[in-house]
N, C-alpha and C positions, 0 to 999 in steps of 0.2 A: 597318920602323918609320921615322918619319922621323927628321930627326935633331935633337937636343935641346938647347937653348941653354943651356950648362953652367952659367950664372950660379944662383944659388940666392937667391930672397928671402927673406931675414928676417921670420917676423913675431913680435913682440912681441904673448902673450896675453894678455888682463889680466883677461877673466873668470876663473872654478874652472869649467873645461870637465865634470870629471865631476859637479860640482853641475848643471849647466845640462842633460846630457843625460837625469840623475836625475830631475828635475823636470817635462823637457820631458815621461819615459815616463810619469810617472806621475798625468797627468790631460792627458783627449782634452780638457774644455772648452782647456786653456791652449796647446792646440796649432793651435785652430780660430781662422784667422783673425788669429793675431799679427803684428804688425807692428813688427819692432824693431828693422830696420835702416833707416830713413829719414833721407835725406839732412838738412842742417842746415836746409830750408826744409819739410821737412814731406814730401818729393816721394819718390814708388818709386827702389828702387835694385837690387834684382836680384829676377827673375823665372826661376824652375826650369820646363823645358820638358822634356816627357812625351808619350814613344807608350806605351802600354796595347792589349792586346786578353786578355778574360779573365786578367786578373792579380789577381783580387781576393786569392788567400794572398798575393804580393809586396808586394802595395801598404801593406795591413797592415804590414810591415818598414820598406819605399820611404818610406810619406809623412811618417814621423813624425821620419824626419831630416834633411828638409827643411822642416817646418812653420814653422820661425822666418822664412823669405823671405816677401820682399813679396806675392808672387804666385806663384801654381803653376796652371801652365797643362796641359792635359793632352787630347791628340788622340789620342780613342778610335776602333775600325777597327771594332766590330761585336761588343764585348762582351755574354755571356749570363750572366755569372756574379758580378754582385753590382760588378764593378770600378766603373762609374759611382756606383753608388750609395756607394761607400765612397770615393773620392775625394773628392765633393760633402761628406762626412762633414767633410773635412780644408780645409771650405771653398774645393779646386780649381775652374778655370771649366773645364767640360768642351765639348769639341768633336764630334763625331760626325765623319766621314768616313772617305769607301771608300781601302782601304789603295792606295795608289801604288808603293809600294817604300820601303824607309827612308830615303835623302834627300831625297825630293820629300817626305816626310811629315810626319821631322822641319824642314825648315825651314819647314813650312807653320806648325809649333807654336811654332817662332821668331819668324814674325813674327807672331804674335800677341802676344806678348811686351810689355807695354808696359816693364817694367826697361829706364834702361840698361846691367846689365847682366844676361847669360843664364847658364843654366846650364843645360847638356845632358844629360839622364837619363834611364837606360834602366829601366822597371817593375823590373826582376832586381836592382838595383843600393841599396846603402845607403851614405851618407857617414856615416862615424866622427865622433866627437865633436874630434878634432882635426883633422879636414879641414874641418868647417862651422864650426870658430874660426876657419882659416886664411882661408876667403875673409869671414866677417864680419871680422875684422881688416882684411882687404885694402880691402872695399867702403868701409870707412867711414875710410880714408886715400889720399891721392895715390897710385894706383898705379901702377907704371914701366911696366907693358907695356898694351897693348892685350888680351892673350889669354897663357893657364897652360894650362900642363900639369899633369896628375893621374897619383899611378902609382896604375893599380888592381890590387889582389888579386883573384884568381880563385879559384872554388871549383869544381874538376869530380870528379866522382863522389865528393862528401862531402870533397876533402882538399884545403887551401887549397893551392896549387901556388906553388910557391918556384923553380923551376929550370927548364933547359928554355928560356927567354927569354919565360916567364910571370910573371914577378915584377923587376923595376917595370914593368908594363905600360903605359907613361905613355898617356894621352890626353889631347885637347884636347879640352875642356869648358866652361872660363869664357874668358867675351871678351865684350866692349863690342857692344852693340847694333850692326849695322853692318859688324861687321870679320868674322868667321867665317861659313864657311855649307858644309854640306855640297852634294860632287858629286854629280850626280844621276843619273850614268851607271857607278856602280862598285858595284851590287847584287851580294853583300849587305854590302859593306864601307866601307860610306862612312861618313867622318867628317869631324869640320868639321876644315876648312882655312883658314890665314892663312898668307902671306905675310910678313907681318910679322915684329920678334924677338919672343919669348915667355919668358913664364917659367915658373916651377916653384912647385906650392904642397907643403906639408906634409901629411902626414896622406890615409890611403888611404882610394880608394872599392871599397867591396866587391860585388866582382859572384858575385852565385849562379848560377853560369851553367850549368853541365850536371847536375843531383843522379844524374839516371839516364844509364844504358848506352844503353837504349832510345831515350830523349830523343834526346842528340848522334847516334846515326845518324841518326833521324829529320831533325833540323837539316839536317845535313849532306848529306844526299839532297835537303833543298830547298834549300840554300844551292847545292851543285854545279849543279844544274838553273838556278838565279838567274843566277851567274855565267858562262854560256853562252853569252850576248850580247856579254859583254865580254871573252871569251876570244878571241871572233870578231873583235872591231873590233881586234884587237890581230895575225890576221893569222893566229893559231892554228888551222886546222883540221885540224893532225894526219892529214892524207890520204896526207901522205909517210910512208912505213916507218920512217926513222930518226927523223924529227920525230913518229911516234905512239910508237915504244920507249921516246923520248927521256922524252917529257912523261909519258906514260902506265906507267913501270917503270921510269927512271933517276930522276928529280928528284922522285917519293916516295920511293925509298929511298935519296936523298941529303939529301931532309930531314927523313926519320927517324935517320939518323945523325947528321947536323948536331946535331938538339936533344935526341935522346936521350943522347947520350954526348960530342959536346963541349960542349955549355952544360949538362950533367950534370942532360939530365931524369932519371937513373935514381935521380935520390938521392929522384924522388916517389915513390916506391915502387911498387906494382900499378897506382897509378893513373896515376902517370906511363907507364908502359908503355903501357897500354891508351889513353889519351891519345894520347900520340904515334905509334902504331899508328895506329889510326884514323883523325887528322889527315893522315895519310901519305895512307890509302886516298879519305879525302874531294880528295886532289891529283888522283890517278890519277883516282877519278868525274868529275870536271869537265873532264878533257879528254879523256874518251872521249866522254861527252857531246857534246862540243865534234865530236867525229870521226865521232858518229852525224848530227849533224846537219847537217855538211856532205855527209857521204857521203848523205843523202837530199836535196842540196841540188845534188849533181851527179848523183845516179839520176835525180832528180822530173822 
């Protein structure tokens, strides 16, 4: 993770946040198209940017805790299942294109972006009623940084995950038109990047991220495969003996130790296990992977 600019901002709430999310749920007309953060001339000031592919049960979740932004912008890959349709619901401008990777994608959905400022969000993902205080607060005062950090809560096999070095999971998500963008060569882990100092908002973003068993191998079988190219350009091809042991049986079951038992993923209970299991095992795939395809890269 990178590392965190310990400074903490203040924000002073001044709406009744549980009134405001109460209300936001409980009529679609008052969520379609509101615009209640605009600057003192009348002019956009943050814009939510969205990849989708078949997310229409997320979205349902997704869009209604972002409806208060000026814009929500939202680049779909090739959706069948209701997701364009129920966006458009939430008055988003929808995009159609063929998926690239998730940084060439997501920034494509940045710069469409008319806000100055963005907000980066995943379908899986919900902001709490005190994290969309924290940045209306923010948007509509002089803010000290260019770009925040968010800690997000994860949910894998049904149990929000506390330990382990899953909880504060900060990521960068808000920043100024301009200053962040994701890498476009770090499939499938890219996220946006500054430079710059940053700071820290309140209030967590909730990501739904694994419900099933099934799901995360799934994932993971394709993420390990993703990451293959950049395993490569880093010099990894695991053709030597000790460098295949090493990557492929030492450094998964050094970083299932690492999070399982010193950052006390054990205290997730079953699912922490199975968790950090399998994140183990998705280490070891990705650079076997990595050792298959060089080794047909020196047969071929």
């Amino acid at each position: 993770m990178e590392s965190i600019v310990p400074h903490l901002f203040i924000l002073d709430v001044t709406r009744d946040v549980s009134q405001v999310a109460q209300d936001d749920n409980n009529s679609l007309g008052s969520l379609r198209g509101r615009k209640q953060y605009r600057d003192d001339e009348g002019g956009m000031t943050i814009s939510i940017a969205i990849l989708a592919c078949n997310e229409a049960e997320n979205l349902r979740r997704t869009l209604p805790s972002v409806a208060w932004a000026d814009e929500l912008i939202l680049v779909d890959s090739g959706s069948t299942d209701g997701t364009i349709e129920i966006a458009k619901e939430f008055g988003a401008k929808v995009y159609s294109e063929p998926w690239k990777g998730y940084g060439p994608q997501m920034n494509s959905a940045i710069d469409k972006c008319a806000g100055p400022w963005v907000f980066s969000l995943d379908a899986d993902e919900e902001l709490t009623p005190e994290l969309q205080a924290s940045i209306q607060a923010l948007i509509a005062s002089e803010a000290e940084f260019e770009a925040y950090w968010v800690p997000r809560r994860n949910q894998i096999f049904g149990r929000w995950m506390r330990f382990g070095g899953q909880y504060p999971d900060y990521k960068l998500r808000l920043f100024r038109q301009g200053t962040a963008r994701l890498p476009e060569d770090t499939e499938p882990h890219a996220t946006p990047k500054w430079s710059g100092p940053k700071g820290k908002l309140k209030g967590d973003l909730l990501h739904y991220q694994y419900p099933t068993v099934a799901l995360y191998v799934e994932h993971m079988n394709r993420y390990s495969s993703a990451s293959v190219p950049l395993v490569l350009r880093k010099g990894r091809t695991c053709l030597g003996l000790v460098e295949f042991a090493s990557m492929t049986v030492a450094n998964p079951v050094l970083t299932f130790l690492k999070n399982y038992f010193f950052r006390l993923g054990f205290l997730d209970g079953r699912e922490g296990l199975l968790f950090h299991l399998y994140h183990s095992a998705y280490i070891s795939w990705k650079y076997a992977k990595a050792w298959e395809t060089s080794r047909r890269g020196v047969c071929g």
